[in-house]
PyMOL Python script that loads the backbone (N, CA, C, O; Angstrom):
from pymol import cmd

cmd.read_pdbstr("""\
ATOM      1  N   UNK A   1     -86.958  -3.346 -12.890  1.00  0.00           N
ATOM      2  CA  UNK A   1     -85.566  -3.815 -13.023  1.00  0.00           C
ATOM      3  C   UNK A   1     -84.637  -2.628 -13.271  1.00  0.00           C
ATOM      4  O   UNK A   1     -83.669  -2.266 -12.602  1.00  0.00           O
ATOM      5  N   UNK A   2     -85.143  -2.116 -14.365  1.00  0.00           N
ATOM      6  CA  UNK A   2     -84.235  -0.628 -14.489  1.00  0.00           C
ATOM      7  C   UNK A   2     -84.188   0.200 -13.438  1.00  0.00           C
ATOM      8  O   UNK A   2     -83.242   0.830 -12.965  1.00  0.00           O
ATOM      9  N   UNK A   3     -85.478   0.119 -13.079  1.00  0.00           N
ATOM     10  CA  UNK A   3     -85.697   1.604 -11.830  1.00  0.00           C
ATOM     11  C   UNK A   3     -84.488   0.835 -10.351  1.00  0.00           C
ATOM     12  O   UNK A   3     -84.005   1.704  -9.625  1.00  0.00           O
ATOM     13  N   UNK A   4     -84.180  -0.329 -10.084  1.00  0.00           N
ATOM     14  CA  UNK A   4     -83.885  -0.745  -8.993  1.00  0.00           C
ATOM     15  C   UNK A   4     -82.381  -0.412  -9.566  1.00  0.00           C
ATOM     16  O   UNK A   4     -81.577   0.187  -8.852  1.00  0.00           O
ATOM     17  N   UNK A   5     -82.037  -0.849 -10.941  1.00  0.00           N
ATOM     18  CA  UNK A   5     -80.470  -0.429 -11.430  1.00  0.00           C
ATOM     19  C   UNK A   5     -80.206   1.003 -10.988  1.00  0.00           C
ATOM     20  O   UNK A   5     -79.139   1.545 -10.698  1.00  0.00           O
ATOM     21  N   UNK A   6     -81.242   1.400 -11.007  1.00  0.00           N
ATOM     22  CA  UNK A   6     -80.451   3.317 -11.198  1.00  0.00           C
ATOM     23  C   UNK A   6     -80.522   3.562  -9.815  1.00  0.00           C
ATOM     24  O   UNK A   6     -79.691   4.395  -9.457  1.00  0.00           O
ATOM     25  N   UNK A   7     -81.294   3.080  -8.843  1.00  0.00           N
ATOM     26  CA  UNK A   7     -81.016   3.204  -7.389  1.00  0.00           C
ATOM     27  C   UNK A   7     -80.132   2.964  -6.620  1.00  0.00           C
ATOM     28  O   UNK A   7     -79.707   3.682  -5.714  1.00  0.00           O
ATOM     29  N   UNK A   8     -79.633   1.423  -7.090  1.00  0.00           N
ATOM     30  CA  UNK A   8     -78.442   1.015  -6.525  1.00  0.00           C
ATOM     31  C   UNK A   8     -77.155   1.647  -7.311  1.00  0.00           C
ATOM     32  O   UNK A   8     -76.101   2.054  -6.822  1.00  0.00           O
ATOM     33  N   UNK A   9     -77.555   1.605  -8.653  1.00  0.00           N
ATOM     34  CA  UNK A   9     -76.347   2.944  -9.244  1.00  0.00           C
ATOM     35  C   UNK A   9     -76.073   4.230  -8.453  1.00  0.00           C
ATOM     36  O   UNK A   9     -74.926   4.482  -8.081  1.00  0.00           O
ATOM     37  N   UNK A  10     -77.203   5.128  -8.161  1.00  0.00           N
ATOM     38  CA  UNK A  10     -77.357   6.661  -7.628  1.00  0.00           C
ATOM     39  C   UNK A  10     -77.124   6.220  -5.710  1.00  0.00           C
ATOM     40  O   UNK A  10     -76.717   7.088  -4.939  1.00  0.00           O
ATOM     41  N   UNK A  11     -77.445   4.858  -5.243  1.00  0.00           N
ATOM     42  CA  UNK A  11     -76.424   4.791  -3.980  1.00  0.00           C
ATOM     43  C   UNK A  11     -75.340   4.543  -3.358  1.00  0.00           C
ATOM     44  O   UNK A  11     -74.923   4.730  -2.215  1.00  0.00           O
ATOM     45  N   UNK A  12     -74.648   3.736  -5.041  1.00  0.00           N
ATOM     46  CA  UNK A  12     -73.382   4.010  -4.971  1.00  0.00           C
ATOM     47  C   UNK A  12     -72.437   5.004  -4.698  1.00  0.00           C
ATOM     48  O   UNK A  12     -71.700   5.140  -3.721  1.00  0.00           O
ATOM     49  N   UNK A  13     -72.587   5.775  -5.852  1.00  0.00           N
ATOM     50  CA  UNK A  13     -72.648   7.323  -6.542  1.00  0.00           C
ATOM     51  C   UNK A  13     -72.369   7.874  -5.098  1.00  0.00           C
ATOM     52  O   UNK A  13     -71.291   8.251  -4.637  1.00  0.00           O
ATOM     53  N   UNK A  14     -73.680   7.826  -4.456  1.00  0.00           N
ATOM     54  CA  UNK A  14     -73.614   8.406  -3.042  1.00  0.00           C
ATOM     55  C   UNK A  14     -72.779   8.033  -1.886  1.00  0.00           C
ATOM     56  O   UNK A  14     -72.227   8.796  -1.094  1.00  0.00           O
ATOM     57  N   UNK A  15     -72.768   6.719  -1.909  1.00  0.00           N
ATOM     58  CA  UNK A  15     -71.488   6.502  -1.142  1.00  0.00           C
ATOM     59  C   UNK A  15     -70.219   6.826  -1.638  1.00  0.00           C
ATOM     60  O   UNK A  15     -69.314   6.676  -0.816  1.00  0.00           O
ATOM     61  N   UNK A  16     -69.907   7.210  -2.703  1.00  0.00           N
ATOM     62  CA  UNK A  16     -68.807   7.758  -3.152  1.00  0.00           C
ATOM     63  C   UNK A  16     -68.418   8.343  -2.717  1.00  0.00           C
ATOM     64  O   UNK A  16     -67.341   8.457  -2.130  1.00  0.00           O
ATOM     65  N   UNK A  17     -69.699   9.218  -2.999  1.00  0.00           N
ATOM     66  CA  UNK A  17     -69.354  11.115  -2.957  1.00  0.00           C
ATOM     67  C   UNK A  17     -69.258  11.273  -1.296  1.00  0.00           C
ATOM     68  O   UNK A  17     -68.324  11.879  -0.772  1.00  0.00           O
ATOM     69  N   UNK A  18     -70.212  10.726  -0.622  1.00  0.00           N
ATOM     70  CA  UNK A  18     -70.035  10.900   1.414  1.00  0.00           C
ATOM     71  C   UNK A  18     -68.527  10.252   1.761  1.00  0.00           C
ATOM     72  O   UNK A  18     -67.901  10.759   2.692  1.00  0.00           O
ATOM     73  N   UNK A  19     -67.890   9.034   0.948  1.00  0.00           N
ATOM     74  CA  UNK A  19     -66.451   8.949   1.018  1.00  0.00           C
ATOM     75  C   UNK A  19     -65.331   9.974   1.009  1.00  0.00           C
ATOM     76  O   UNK A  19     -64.456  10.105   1.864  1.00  0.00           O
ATOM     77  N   UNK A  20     -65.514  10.718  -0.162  1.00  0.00           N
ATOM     78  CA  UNK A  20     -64.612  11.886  -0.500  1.00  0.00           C
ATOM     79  C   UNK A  20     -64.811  12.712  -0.060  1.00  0.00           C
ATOM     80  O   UNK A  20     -63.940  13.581  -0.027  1.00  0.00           O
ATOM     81  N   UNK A  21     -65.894  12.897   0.450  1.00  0.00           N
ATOM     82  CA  UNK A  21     -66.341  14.564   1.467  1.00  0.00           C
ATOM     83  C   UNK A  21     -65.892  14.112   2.557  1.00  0.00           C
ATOM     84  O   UNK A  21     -65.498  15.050   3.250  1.00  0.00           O
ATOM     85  N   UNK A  22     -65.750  13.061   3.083  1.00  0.00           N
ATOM     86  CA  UNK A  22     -64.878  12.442   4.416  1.00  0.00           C
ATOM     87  C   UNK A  22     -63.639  12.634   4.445  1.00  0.00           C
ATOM     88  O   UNK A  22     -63.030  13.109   5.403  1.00  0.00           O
ATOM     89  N   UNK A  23     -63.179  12.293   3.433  1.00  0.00           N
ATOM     90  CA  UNK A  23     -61.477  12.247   3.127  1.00  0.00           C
ATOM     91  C   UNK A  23     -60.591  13.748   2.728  1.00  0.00           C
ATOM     92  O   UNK A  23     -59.407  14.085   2.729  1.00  0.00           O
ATOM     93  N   UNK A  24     -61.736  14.313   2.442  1.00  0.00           N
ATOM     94  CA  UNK A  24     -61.475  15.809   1.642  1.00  0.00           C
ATOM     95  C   UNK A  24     -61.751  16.879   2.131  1.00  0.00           C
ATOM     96  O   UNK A  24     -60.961  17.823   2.128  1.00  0.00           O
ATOM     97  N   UNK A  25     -63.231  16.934   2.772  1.00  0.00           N
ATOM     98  CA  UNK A  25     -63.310  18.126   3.895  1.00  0.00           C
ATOM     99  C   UNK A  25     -62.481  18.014   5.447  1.00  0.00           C
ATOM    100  O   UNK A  25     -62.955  18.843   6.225  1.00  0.00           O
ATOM    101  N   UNK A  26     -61.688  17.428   5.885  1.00  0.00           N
ATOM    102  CA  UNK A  26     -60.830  17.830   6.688  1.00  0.00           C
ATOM    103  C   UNK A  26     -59.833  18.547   6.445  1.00  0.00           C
ATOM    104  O   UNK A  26     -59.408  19.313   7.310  1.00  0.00           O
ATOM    105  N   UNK A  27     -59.112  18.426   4.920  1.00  0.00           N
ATOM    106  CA  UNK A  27     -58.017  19.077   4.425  1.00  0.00           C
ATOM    107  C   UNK A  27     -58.391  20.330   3.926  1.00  0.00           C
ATOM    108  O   UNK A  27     -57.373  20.958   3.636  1.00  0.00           O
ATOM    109  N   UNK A  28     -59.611  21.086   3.659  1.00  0.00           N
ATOM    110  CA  UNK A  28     -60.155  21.803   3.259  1.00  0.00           C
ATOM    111  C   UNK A  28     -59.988  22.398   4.531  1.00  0.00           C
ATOM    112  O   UNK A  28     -59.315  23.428   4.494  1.00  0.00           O
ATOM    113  N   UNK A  29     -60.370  22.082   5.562  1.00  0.00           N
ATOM    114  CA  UNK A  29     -61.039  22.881   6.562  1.00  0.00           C
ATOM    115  C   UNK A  29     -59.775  23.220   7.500  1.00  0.00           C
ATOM    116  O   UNK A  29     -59.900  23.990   8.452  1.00  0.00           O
ATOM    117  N   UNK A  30     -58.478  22.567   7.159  1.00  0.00           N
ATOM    118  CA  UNK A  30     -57.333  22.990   7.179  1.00  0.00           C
ATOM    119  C   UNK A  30     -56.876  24.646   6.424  1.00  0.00           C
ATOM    120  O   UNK A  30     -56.318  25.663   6.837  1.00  0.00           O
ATOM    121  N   UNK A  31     -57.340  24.294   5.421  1.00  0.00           N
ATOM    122  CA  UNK A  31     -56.846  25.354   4.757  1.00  0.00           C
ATOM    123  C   UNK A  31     -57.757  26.468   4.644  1.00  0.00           C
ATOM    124  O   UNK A  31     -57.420  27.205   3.717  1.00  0.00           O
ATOM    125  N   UNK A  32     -58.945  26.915   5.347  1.00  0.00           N
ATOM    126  CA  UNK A  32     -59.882  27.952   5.639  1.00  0.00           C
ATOM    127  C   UNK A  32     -59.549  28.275   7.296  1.00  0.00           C
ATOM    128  O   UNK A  32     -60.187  29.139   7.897  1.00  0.00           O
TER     129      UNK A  32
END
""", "prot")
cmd.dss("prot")
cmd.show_as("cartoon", "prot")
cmd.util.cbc("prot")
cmd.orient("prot")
């Protein structure tokens, strides 16, 4: 039960983070 919480927690997490590297490395790559 725990172990399945922290998975679907840590693939959230991950879809987060692949969100903001979407939204964020274009403007970055503007400015390099």
């Amino acid at each position: 039960m725990l172990l399945t919480l922290g998975v679907m927690v840590f693939a959230g997490f991950d879809k987060v983070l692949e969100t903001a590297a979407l939204k964020w490395l274009p403007d970055w790559a503007l400015f390099i």
